[in-house]
C-alpha positions in Angstrom: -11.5 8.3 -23.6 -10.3 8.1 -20.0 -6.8 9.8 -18.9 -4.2 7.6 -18.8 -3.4 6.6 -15.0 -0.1 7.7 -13.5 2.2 4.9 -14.2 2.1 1.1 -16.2 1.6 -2.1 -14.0 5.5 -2.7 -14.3 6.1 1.0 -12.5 3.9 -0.2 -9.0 7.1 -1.6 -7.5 9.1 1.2 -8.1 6.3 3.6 -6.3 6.5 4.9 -2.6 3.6 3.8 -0.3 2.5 8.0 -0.5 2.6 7.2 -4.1 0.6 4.6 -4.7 -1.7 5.6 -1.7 -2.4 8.9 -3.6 -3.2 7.1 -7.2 -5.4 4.0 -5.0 -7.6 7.5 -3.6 -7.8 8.4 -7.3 -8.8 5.2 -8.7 -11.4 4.7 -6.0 -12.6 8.7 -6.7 -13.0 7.6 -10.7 -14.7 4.1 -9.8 -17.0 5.6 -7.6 -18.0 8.5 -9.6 -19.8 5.7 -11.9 -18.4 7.7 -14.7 -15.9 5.4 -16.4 -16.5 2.9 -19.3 -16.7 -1.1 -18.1 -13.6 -1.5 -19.8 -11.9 1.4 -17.7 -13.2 0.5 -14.8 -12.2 -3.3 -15.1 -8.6 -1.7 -15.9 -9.1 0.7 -13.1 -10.2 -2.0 -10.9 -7.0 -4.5 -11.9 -4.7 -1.9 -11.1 -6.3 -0.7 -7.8 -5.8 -4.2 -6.7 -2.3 -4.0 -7.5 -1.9 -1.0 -5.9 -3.7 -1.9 -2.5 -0.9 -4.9 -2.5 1.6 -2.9 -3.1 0.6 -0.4 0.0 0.1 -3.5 2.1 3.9 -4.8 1.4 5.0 -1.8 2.2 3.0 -1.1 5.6 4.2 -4.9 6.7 7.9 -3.5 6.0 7.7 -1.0 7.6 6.0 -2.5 10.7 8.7 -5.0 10.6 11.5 -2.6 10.6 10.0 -0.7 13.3 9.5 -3.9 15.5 13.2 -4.4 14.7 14.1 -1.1 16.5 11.8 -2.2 19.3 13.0 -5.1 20.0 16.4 -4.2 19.7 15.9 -1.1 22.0 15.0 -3.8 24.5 18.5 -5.5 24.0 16.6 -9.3 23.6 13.8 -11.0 21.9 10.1 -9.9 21.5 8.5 -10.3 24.7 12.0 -10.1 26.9 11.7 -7.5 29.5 7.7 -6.9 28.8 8.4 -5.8 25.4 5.8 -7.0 22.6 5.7 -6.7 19.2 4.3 -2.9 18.0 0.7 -3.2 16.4 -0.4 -1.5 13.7 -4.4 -1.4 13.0 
């Protein structure tokens, strides 16, 4: 039997990005390894996808935010006074 994985689908929301970066890397680890039973690895799978959702929420608040401060550093709109919106790749 597999170990249990560190929280239930409901408890993604509740993570940190750092949190649910660090159990994505462990998924991926268990998935690649080959080791895991079909049926663990479609669970593992199902909540890796929820995971990786959940990290990209986060990044786009977080780029948002920071834009924010940008933008208001600049006293007007994006693009006012040669500021542009930050990019994240």
């Amino acid at each position: 039997m597999s170990e249990p994985l560190a929280s239930a689908p409901s408890d993604i929301a509740a993570l940190t990005f750092e949190q649910a970066l660090a159990e994505l890397e462990q998924i991926v680890a268990r998935l690649e390894s080959g080791q895991a039973p079909l049926e663990d690895s479609i669970r593992m799978y199902e909540r890796g996808a929820a995971l990786k959702a959940h990290c990209e929420t986060r990044l786009e608040a977080a780029r948002l935010r920071v834009e924010k401060i940008v933008v208001g550093a600049a006293g007007g709109a994006a693009g006012a006074q040669g500021v542009e919106p930050a990019e994240f790749n």
